[in-house]
C-alpha positions as CSV (number, residue, x, y, z in Angstrom):
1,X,-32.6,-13.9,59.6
2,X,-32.7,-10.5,60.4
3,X,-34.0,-7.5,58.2
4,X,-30.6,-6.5,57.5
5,X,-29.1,-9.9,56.4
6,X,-31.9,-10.5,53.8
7,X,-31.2,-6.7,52.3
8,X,-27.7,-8.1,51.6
9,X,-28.6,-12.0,51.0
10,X,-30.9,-10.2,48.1
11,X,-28.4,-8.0,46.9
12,X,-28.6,-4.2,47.3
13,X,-27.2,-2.0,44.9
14,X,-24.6,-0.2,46.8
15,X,-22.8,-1.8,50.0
16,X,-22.2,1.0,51.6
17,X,-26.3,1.5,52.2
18,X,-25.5,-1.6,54.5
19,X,-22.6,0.0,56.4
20,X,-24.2,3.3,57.2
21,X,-27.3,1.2,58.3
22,X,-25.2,-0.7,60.9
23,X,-23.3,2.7,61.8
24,X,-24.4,5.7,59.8
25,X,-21.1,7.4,61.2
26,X,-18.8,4.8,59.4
27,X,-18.8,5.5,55.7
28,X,-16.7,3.4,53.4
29,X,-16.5,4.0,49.8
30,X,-16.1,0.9,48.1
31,X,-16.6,0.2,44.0
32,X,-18.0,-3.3,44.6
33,X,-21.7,-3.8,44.2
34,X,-24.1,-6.5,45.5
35,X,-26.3,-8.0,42.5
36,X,-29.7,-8.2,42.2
37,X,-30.6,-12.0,42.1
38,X,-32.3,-11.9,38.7
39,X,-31.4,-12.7,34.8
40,X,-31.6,-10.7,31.5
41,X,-32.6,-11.9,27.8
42,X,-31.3,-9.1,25.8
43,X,-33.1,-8.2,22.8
44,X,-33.0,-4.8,20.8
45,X,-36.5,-3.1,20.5
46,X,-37.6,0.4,19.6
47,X,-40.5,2.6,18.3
48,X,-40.1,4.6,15.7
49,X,-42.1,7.6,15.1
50,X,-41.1,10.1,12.3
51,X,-37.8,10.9,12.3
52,X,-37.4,10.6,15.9
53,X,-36.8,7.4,17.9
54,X,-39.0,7.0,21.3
55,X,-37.3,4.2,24.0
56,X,-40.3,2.3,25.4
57,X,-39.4,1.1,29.1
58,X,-38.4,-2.1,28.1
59,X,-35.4,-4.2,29.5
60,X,-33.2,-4.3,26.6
61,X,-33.2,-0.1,26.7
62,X,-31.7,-0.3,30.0
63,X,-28.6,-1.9,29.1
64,X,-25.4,0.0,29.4
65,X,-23.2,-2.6,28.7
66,X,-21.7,-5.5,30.4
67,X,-19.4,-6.1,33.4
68,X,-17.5,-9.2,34.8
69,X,-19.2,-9.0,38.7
70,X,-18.2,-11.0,41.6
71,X,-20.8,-13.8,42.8
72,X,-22.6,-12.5,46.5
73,X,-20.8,-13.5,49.4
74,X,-23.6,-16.2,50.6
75,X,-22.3,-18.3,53.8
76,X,-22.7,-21.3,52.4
77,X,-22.7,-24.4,55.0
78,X,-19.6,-26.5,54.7
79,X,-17.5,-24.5,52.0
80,X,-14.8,-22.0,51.9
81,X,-15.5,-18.1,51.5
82,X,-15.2,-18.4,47.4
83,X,-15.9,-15.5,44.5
84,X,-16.6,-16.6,41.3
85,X,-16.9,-13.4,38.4
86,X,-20.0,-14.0,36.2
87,X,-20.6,-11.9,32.8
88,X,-23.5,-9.3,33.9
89,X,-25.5,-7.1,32.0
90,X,-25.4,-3.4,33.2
91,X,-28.7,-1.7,33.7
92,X,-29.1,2.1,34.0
93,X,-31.6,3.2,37.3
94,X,-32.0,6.2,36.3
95,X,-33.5,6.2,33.1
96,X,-33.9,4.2,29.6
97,X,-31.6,4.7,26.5
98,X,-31.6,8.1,25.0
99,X,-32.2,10.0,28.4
100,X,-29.2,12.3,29.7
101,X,-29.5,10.1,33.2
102,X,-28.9,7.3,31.2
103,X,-25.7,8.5,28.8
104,X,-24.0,9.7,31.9
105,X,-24.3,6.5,34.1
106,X,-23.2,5.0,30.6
107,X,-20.3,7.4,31.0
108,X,-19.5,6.6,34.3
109,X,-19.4,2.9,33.8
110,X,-17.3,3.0,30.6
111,X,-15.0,5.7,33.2
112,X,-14.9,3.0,36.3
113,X,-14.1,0.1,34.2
114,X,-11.4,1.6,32.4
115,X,-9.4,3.9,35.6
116,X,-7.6,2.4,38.7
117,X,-7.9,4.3,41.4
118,X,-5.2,5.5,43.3
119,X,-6.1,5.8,47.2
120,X,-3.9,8.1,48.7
121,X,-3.8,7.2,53.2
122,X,-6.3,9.3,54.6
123,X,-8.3,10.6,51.7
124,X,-11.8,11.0,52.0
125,X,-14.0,13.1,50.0
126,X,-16.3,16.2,50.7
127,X,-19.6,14.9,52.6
128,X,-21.6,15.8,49.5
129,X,-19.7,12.8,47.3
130,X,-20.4,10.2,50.3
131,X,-23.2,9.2,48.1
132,X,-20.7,7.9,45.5
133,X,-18.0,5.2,44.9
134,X,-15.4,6.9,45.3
135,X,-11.8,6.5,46.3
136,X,-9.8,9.3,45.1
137,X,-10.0,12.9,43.9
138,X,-9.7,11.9,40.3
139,X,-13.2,10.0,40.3
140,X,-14.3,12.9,42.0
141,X,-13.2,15.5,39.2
142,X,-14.9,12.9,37.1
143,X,-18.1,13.2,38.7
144,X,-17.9,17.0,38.3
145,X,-17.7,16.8,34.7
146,X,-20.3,14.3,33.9
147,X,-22.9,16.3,36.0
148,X,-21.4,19.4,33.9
149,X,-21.3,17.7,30.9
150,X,-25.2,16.4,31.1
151,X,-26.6,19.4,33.3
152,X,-26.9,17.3,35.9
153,X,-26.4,17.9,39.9
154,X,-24.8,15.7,42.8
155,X,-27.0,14.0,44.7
156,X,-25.8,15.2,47.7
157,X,-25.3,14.3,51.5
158,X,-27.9,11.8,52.7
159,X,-29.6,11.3,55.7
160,X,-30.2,8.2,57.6
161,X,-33.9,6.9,59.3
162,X,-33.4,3.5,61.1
163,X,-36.8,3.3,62.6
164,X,-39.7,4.5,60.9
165,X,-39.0,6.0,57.1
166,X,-42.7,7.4,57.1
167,X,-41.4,10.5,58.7
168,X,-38.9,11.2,56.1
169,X,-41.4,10.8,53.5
170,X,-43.7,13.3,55.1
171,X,-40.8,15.5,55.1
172,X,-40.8,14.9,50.9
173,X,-44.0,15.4,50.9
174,X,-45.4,12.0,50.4
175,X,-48.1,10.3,52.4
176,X,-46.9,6.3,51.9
177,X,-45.5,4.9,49.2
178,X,-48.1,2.1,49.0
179,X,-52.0,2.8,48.3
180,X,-54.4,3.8,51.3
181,X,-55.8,0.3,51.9
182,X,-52.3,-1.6,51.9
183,X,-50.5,0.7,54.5
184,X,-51.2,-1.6,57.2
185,X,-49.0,-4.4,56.1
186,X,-46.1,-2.7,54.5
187,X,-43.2,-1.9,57.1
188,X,-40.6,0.4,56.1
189,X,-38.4,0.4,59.0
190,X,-34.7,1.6,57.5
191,X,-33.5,4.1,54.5
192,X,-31.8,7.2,53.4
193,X,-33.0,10.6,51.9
194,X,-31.6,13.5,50.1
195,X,-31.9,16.6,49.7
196,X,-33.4,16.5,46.3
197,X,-36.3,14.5,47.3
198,X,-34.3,11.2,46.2
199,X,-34.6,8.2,48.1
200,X,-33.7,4.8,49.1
201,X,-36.4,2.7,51.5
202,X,-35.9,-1.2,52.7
203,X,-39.4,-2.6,53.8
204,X,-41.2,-5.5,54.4
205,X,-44.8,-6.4,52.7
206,X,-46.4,-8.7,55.3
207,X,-49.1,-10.4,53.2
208,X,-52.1,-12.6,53.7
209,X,-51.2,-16.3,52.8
210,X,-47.9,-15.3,53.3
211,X,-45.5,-17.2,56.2
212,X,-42.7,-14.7,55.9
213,X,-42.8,-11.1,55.3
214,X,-41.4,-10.3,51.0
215,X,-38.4,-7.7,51.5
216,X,-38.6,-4.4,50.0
217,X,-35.8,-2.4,48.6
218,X,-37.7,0.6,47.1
219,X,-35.3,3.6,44.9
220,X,-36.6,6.7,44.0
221,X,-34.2,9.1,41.5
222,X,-34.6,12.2,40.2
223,X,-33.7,13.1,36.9
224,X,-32.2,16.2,37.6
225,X,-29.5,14.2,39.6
226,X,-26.3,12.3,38.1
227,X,-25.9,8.8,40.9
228,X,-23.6,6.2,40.0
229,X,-25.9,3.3,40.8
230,X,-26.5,0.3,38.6
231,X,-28.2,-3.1,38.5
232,X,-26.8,-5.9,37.3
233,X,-28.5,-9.0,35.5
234,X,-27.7,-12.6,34.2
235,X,-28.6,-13.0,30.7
236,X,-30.4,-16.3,30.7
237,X,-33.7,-16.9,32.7
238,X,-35.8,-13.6,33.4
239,X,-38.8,-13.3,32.1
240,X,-40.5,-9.6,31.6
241,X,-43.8,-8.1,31.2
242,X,-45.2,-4.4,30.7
243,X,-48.3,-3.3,32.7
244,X,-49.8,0.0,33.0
245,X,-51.2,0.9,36.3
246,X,-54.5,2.2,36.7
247,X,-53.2,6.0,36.6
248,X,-51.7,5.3,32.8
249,X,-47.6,5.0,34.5
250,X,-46.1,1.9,32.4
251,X,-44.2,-0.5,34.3
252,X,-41.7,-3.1,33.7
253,X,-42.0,-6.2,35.6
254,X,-38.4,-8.7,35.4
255,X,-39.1,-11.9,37.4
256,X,-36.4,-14.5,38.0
257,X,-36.9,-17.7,40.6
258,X,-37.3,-15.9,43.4
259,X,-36.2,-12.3,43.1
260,X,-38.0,-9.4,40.8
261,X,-37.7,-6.1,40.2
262,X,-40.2,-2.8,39.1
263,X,-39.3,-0.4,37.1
264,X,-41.4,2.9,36.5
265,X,-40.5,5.9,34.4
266,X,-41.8,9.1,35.6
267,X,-41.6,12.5,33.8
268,X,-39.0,13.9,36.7
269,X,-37.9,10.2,38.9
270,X,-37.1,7.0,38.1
271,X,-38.6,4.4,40.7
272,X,-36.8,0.8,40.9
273,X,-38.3,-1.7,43.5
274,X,-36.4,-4.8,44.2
275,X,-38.5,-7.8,45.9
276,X,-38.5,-10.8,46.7
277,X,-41.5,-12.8,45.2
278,X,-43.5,-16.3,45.6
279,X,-45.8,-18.3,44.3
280,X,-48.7,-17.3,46.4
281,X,-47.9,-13.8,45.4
282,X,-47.4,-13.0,41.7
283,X,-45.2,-9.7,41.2
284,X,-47.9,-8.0,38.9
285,X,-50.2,-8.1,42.1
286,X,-46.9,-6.8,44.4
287,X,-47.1,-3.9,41.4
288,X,-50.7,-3.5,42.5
289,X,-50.0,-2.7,46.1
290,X,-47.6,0.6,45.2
291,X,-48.5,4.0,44.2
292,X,-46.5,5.4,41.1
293,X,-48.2,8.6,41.6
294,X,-46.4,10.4,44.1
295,X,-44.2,13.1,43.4
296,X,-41.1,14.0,46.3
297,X,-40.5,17.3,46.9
298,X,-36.7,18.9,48.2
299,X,-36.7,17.9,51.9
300,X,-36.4,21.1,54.4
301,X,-32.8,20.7,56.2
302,X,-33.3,21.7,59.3
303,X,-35.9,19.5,60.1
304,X,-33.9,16.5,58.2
305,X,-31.5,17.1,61.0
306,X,-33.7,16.8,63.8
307,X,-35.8,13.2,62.5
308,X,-32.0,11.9,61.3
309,X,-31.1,12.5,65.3
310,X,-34.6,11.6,66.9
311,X,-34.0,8.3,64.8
312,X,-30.8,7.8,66.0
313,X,-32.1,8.1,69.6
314,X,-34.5,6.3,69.6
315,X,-32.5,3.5,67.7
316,X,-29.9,3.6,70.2
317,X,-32.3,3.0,73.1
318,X,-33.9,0.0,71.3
319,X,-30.7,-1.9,71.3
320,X,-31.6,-4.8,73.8
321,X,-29.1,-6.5,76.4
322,X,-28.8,-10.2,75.1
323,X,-31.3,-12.3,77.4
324,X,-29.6,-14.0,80.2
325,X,-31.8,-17.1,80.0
326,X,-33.9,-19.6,77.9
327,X,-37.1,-18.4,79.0
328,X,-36.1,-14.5,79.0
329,X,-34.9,-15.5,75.1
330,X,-38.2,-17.6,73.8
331,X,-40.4,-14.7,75.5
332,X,-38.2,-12.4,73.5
333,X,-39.2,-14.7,70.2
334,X,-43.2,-15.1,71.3
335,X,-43.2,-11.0,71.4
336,X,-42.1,-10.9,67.9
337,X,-44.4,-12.9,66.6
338,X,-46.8,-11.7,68.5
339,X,-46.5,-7.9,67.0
340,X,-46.5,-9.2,63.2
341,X,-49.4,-7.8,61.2
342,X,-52.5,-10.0,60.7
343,X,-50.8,-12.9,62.7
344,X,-49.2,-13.9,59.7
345,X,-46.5,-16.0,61.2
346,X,-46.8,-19.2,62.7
347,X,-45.0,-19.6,66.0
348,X,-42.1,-21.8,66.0
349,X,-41.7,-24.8,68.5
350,X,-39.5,-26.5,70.7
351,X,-38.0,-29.4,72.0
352,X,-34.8,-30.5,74.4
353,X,-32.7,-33.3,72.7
354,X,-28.8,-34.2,72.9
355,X,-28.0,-33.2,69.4
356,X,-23.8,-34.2,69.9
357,X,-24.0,-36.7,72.1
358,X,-22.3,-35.4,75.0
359,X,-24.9,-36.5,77.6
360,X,-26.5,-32.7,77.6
361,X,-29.6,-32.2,76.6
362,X,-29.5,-29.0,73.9
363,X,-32.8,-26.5,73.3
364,X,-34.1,-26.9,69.9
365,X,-36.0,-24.3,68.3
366,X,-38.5,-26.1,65.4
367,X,-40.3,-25.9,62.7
368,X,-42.4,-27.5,59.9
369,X,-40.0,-30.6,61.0
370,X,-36.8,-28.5,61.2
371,X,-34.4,-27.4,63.9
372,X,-34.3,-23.7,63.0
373,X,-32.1,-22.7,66.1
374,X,-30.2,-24.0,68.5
375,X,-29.6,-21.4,71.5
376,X,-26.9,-22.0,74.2
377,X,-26.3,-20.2,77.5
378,X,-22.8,-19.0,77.4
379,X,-21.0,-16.9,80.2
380,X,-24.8,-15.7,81.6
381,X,-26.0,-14.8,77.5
382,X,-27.9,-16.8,75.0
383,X,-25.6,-17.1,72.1
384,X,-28.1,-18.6,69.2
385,X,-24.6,-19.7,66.9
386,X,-25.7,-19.9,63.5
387,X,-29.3,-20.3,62.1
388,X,-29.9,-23.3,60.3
389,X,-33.0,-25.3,58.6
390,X,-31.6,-29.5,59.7
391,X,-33.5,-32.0,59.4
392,X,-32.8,-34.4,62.1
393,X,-31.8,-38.1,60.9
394,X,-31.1,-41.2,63.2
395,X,-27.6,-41.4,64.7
396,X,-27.4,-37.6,65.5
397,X,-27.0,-36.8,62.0
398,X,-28.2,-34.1,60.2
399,X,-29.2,-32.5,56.6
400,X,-29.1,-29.1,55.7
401,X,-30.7,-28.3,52.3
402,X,-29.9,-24.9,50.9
403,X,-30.9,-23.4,47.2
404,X,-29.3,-20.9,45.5
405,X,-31.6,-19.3,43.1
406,X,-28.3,-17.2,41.4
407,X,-26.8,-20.7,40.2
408,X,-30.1,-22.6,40.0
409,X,-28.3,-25.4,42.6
410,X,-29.4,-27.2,45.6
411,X,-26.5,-28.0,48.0
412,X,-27.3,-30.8,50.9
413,X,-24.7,-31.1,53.7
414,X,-24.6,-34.1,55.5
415,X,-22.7,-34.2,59.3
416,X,-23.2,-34.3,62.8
417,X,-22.5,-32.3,65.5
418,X,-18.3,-32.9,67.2
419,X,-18.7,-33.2,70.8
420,X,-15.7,-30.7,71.3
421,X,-17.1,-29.0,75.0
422,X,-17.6,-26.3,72.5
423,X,-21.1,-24.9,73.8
424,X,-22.1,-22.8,70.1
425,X,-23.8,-24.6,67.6
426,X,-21.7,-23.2,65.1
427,X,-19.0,-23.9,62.2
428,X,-16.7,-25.4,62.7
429,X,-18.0,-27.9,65.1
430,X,-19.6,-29.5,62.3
431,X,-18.1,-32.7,61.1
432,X,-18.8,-33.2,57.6
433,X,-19.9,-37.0,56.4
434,X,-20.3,-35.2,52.5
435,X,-21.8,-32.7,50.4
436,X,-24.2,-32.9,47.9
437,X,-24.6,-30.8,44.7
438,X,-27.2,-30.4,41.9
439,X,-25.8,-27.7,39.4
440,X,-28.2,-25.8,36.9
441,X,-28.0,-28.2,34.4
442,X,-28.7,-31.3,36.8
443,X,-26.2,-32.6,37.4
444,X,-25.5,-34.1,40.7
445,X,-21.9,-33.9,42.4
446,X,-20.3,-35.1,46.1
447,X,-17.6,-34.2,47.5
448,X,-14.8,-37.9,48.1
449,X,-13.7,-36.3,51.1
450,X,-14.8,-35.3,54.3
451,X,-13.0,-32.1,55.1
452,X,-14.9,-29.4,55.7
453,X,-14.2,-27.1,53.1
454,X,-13.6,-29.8,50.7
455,X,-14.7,-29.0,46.8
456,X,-17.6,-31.0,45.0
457,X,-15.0,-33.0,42.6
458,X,-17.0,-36.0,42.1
459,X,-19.7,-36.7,39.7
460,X,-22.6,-39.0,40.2
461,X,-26.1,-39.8,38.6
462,X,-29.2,-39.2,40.0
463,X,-29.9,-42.4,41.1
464,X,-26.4,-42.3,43.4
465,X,-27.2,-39.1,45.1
466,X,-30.7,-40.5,46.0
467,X,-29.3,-43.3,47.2
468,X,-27.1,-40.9,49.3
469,X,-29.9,-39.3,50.6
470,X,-32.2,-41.9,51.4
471,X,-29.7,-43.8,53.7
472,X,-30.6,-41.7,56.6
473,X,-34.0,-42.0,58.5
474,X,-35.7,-38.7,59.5
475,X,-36.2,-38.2,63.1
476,X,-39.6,-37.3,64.4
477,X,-39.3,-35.0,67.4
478,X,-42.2,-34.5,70.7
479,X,-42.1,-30.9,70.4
480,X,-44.5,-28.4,72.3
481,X,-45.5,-24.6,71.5
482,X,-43.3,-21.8,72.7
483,X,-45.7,-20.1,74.4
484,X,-45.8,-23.6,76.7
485,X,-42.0,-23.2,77.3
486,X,-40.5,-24.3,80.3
487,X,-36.9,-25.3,81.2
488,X,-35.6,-28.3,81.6
């Protein structure tokens, strides 16, 4: 998975972020937003003192009200593309209840939920409202009078860094946005700027103990600035805590399975960092590695221009021909993991083994057990298909388990590979046996038929599914390193 497909598996706050980082010159402004994989318990709290009331940074002051959200488009193995709406709570990121920031993105919400745009063929707004979601002149005169109404300014045109966002942050006048003695294992490869010294960086904290790098979407606002950006939260499992950091900036910590968020609230910003967490790694200690303290200044424009085109260079030349063979493709992989920081990743193996029983022998790429990708030389290219995580059971069949931390449900898909001459390992070649479901409440479902797409309409106990389960025999596989490979 790349870096890319876990910003949107995680859910980052505005889409288009994702469609100028694939190509920065194709903006689409779209209203829908991708949720951050966290829950809410919303609970009124304030300090009073006097006659005047004082918001602490606390999560039920950064509510703004509620909105019905569609569920993330996750590929889910063995199902049809589905949105569900859940009931979200709406949280300002630009500052707590009482704060100008935060009445107007109240404003705007109450504005979005209520209008229907009217697109008119061919619109597009001024470069300065690319920033926003915005799809006709009317939410554009509408984002003119908030800013007027809160003295408040456009956040203006952005530009784009796809290879190294510390030169963009020299440019605002900041040194790293981690402390000194972390920068060595926090990558911060893609993001955009503007020209108030706001910002938006995706980055990757490669930690000790740690087998895959966490993901990093880190937002910096400033307050003088009206952006139409919001997070959205369940209102059933998060749990928060407030920290101070060791320069006196209180922070709010929300943690929820696997997904957290930071919140600091600075005199001029308002810094949100979205990450994904672990065990090993508690997110007070992620906290730990950041540093609230800096301050981003207005970036100069001419020399925004030049990094924004030196990036796009120099991305342009990194794009790599697809490798023509196995070994060209599993040098590509050792290289990678080769370059991670403190060797935290474990090198994957590999095995040959006719996976769909058409007397061919396919390349498995393994790990811990499980066959992680399948590569296939197609037309002169490696085409890797889909990446999976299968355990391999007797009688070519295989079990993909998948969690989904949003609905608090395991899904296990049980099939085999179709031997159709179809060369990529990918859907649909896979023919279902059934699907397995635990829901958030326990409960354990199956699907009665075996089509593909077919829904989970059957419910069993515990004991049933286990049963399920347990009726196919794991296969143990000879596998070597990749740094041994050699073709068949």
């Amino acid at each position: 998975m790349t870096s890319l497909e876990l910003a949107i598996y995680l859910g980052e706050i505005r889409e288009e972020f994702i469609t100028e980082a694939r190509n920065p010159e194709q903006r689409q402004h779209q209203s829908l937003r991708r949720i951050w994989l966290i829950a809410a318990v919303i609970a009124l709290a304030a300090l009073l003192v006097g006659c005047a009331v004082v918001y602490a940074l606390q999560l039920e002051n950064l509510r703004i009200g509620q909105a019905e959200i569609p569920q993330p488009q996750v590929v889910i193995e063995g199902t049809s593309p589905a949105e569900t709406e859940a009931t979200m709570e709406v949280l300002s990121l630009q500052g707590i209840r009482g704060s100008v920031n935060y009445q107007a993105n109240q404003e705007w919400l109450n504005f979005s939920q209520s209008y229907t745009p009217k697109p008119v063929s061919g619109w597009e707004s001024s470069p300065e409202y690319w920033a926003y979601s915005l799809q006709d002149q009317a939410m554009v005169d509408k984002v003119d009078e908030i800013c007027e109404k809160y003295g408040l300014k456009i956040i203006g045109k952005s530009w784009h860094e796809h290879q190294d966002c510390s030169h963009f942050l020299k440019l605002a006048g900041i040194d790293s946005l981690v402390k000194p003695e972390y920068q060595s294992v926090f990558q911060q490869p893609q993001g955009r700027f503007f020209p108030g010294g706001s910002f938006t960086v995706y980055g990757q904290l490669n930690l000790a103990g740690e087998e895959m790098p966490l993901f990093v979407t880190y937002q910096y606002v400033k307050k003088d600035v009206f952006y139409d950006v919001f997070g959205y939260v369940r209102a059933d499992s998060v749990t928060q805590k407030s920290i101070t950091t060791e320069d006196g900036i209180p922070l709010l910590l929300l943690e929820s399975g696997q997904s957290g968020m930071i919140f600091a609230e600075k005199e001029d910003c308002f810094i949100t960092i979205g990450v994904d967490t672990s065990e090993a790694v508690p997110l007070e200690e992620i906290a730990g590695y950041f540093d609230f303290s800096i301050q981003s200044s207005p970036l100069d424009t001419a020399a925004a221009d030049a990094r924004e085109q030196e990036s796009l260079v120099l991305s342009q030349q990194g794009i790599q021909q697809p490798p023509a063979s196995y070994t060209e493709y599993i040098q590509q992989i050792v290289e990678n993991y080769s370059t991670e920081p403190n060797g935290s990743l474990a090198l994957p193996e590999y095995t040959f083994y006719d996976l769909d029983g058409n007397g061919d022998e396919d390349l498995l790429i393994m790990k811990d057990g499980k066959i992680l990708e399948i590569p296939v030389l197609v037309n002169g290219e490696i085409d890797i298909g889909k990446a999976y995580a299968l355990q391999l059971c007797q009688d070519n069949v295989l079990i993909q388990e998948n969690s989904y931390y949003l609905e608090d449900e395991t899904w296990y898909h049980i099939f085999r590979f179709a031997n159709n001459d179809d060369p990529v390992f990918s859907n649909p070649k896979e023919e279902s046996i059934v699907r397995l479901k635990k829901d958030g409440q326990g409960q354990w479902w199956r699907t009665s038929s075996t089509d593909h797409y077919a829904d989970f309409d059957t419910q069993i106990t515990e004991a049933e599914a286990m049963e399920i389960l347990n009726a196919y025999q794991p296969v143990e596989l000879d596998t070597k390193p990749l740094s041994e490979f050699q073709e068949p």
